[in-house]
C-alpha positions in Angstrom: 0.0 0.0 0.0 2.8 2.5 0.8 4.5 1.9 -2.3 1.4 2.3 -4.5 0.7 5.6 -2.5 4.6 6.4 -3.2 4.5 5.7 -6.7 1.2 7.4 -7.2 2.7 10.2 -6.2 6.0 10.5 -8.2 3.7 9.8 -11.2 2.2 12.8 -10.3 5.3 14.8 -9.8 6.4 13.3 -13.4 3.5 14.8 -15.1 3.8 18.0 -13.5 7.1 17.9 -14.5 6.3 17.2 -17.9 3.3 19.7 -18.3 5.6 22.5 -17.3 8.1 21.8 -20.1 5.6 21.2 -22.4 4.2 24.4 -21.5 8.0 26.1 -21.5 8.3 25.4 -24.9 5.0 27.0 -26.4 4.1 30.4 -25.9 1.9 30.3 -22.3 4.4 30.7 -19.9 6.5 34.1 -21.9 1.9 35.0 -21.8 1.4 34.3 -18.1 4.9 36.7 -17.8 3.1 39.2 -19.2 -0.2 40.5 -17.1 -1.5 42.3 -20.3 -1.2 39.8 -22.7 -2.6 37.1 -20.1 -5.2 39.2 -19.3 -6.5 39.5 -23.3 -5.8 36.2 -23.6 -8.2 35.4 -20.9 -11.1 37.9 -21.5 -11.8 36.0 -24.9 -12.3 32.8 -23.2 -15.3 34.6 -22.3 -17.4 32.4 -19.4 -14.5 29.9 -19.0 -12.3 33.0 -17.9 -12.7 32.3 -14.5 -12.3 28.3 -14.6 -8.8 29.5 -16.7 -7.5 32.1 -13.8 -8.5 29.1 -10.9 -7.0 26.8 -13.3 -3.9 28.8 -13.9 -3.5 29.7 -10.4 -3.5 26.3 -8.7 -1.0 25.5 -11.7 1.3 28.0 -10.7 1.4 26.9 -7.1 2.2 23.0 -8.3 5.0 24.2 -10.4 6.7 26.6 -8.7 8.7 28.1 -12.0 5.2 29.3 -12.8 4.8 32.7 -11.5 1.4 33.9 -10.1 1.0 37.7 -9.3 0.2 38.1 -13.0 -2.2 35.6 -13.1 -3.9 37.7 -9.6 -3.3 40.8 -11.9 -5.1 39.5 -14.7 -7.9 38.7 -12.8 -8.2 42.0 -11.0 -7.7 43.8 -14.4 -10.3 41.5 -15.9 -13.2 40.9 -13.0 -12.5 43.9 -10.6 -11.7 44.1 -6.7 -14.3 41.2 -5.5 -15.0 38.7 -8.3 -11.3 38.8 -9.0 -9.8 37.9 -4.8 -12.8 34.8 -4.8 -11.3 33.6 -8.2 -7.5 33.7 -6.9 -8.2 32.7 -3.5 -10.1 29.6 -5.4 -7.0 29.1 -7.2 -4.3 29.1 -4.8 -6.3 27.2 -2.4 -6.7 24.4 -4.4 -3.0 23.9 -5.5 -1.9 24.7 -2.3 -4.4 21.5 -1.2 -3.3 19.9 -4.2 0.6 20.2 -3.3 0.0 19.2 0.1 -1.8 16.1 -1.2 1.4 15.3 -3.5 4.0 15.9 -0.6 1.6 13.3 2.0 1.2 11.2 -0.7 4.6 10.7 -1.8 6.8 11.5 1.1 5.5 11.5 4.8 5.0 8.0 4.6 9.0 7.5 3.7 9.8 9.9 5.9 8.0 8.6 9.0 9.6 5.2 7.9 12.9 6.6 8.1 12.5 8.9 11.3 9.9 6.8 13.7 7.9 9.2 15.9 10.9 11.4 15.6 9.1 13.2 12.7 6.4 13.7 15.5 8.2 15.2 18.9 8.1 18.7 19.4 6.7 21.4 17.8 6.9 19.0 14.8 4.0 17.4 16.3 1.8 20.1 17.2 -1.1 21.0 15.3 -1.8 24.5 16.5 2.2 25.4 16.0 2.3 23.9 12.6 -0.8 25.8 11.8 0.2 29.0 12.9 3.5 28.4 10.9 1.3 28.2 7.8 -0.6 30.9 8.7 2.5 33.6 9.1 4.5 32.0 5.6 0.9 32.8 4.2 1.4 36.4 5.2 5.1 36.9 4.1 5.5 38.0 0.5 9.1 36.7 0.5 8.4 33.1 1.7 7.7 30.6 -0.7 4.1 30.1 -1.1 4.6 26.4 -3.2 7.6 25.3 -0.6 5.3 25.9 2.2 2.7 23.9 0.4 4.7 21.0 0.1 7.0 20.6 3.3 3.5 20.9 5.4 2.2 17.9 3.7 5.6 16.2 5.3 4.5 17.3 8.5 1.6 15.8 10.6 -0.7 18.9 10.1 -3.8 17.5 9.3 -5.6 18.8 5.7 -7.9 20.6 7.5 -6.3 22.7 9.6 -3.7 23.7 6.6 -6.5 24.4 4.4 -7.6 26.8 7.3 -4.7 28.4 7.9 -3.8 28.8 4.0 -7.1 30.5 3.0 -6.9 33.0 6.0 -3.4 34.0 5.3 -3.5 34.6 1.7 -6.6 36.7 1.8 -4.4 39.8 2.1 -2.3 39.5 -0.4 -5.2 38.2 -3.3 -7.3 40.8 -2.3 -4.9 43.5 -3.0 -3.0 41.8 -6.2 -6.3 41.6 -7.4 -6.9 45.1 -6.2 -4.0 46.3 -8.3 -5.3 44.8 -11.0 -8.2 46.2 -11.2 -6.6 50.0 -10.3 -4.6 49.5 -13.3 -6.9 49.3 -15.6 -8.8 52.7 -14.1 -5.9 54.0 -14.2 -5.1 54.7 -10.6 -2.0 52.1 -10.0 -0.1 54.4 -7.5 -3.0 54.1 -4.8 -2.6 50.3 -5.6 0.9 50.8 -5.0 0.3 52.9 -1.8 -2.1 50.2 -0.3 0.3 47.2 -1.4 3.3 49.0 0.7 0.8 49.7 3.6 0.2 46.1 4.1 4.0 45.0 3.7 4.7 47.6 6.4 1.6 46.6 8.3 3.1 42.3 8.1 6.6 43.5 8.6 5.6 45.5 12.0 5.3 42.9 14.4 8.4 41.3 13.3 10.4 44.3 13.4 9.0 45.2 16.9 10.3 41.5 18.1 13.8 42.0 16.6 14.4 44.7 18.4 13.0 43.7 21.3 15.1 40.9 21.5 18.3 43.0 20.5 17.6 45.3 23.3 16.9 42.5 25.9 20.0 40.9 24.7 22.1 44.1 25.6 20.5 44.5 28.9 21.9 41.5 29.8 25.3 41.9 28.7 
């Protein structure tokens, strides 16, 4: 059974694998580069539009080479503020599911082989840390959304609870890709740009607050 489930899984990875060079070698990928040509290219799919940006977006979070702000930018620029978040959060949530899936599927069952409970103890084997984890990466533009995805379906987080914490913490960011999107198109991208930097500050606050707390606690005691 474990080897079926391994294999199953590194089938999958294959055709991912596959897909992406297949699609690296026609002309989508230099599109999805390009927010303005993915954008027409989408709008004349007409009422599959939508079932193309969800599509593209859970693509882009299976194979990480495949960039994804565009895609969010497209769909602002193409269904506005609302229509356009529901469709990227749609997206990324199910290949972020989907990626977590793969990595269970193919590689906690090897890895819980190979380290007994080990893979368990700790914070390794807390659901509320390993959520809250997922939950911060989620907020942090310059963690990897797709690594994330993967290494917690190596961990014993259980789907639900990662599927919680994933759609929480990427409701930001979607909202205002999608937001500058849409400002783009009316012509009003440096608001967009004034909100998108508000947030970032907004994220990187608490952070910056504990750094120094820490430095300055540090130097007290020396």
């Amino acid at each position: 059974m474990r080897r079926s489930r391994i294999a199953a899984g590194l089938a999958l990875l294959f055709a991912l694998g596959a897909a992406y060079w297949l699609l690296h070698d026609s002309t989508l990928i230099a599109t999805i580069l390009d927010a303005g040509a993915l954008k027409s290219l989408v709008g004349r799919l007409g009422a599959w539009g939508p079932a193309a940006v969800i599509g593209l977006m859970a693509l882009a979070i299976l194979v990480s080479p495949i960039p994804s702000a565009p895609i969010a930018l497209a769909a602002g620029a193409l269904y506005g503020h609302t229509w356009g978040t529901l469709y990227v959060l749609l997206g990324a949530e199910i290949g972020a599911l989907a990626a977590f899936g793969i990595a269970r599927l193919v590689g906690y069952e090897a890895l819980r082989g190979w380290l007994g409970e080990r893979v368990s103890r700790g914070w390794l084997g807390s659901q509320n840390a390993l959520m809250g984890l997922v939950f911060v990466s989620r907020l942090l533009p310059f963690v990897s959304f797709d690594v994330i995805s993967y290494a917690a379906g190596l961990t014993v987080l259980s789907a639900w609870r990662f599927a919680l914490a994933t759609l929480a913490g990427i409701v930001p960011a979607s909202f205002l890709l999608a937001h500058f999107g849409a400002e783009m198109v009316a012509g009003e991208a440096q608001q967009a740009m004034i909100a998108v930097l508000g947030l970032g500050a907004l994220v990187a606050l608490p952070f910056v607050v504990k750094l120094a707390r820490d430095y300055f606690n540090a130097r007290t005691k020396t």
